[in-house]
Structure formats: C-alpha cells, structure tokens
C-alpha angles and dihedrals in degrees: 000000000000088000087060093042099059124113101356094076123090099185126079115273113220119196116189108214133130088212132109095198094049095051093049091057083044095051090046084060093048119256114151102206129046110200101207108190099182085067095228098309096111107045113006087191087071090081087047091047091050092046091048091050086042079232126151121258121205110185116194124177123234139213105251117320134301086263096060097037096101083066102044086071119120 
C-alpha cells in the first residue's frame, strides 16, 4: 500500500512500528512520521533511523510487550 501511496498523497503518512528496520523500508516508501509505542525500549536506533530520514517521531508507552498483551486485557 505504501508503494502505491507514494507521492500522490499530500497529507503526512504515519507508520506504528518499534522497529528500525521497519521504519527505514517505510521511510524509503515515503511516510513522513513514525508512532513508536514502545517509547524507544525496544530498538533505541529508531530515534537515529527517524533523524537521518528528518521524519517525525511520536513515542507512546504501553502497558507490558506485544507478547503479554493478551493478557493485559480487562
């Protein structure tokens, strides 16, 4: 989606991940913000990623990991 997004788009493209090397392909298909919601505590090179593309980075906290979350449910 984000290939055939690219360039027709005049609005921001924000992609969630915690990953650096998702936000790099990402960043390579144009999207402008990366939301991180792990806050930096998975992959600190996120930040470095995100400076080097002068892309936004919004960080968020979660409640435990993607593995626990099931069980984070109320």
């Amino acid at each position: 989606m984000l290939k055939r997004l690219k360039n027709k788009l005049t609005v921001p493209i924000s992609v969630d991940t915690y990953k650096g090397a998702v936000a790099e392909k990402a960043f390579d298909l144009g999207v402008d913000i990366i939301n991180d919601p792990s806050g930096l505590t998975y992959d600190p090179e996120l930040a470095r990623k995100a400076a080097n593309a002068n892309a936004g980075l919004i960080l968020n906290h979660m409640r435990g990991s993607p593995e626990t979350w099931p069980s984070c449910r109320r």
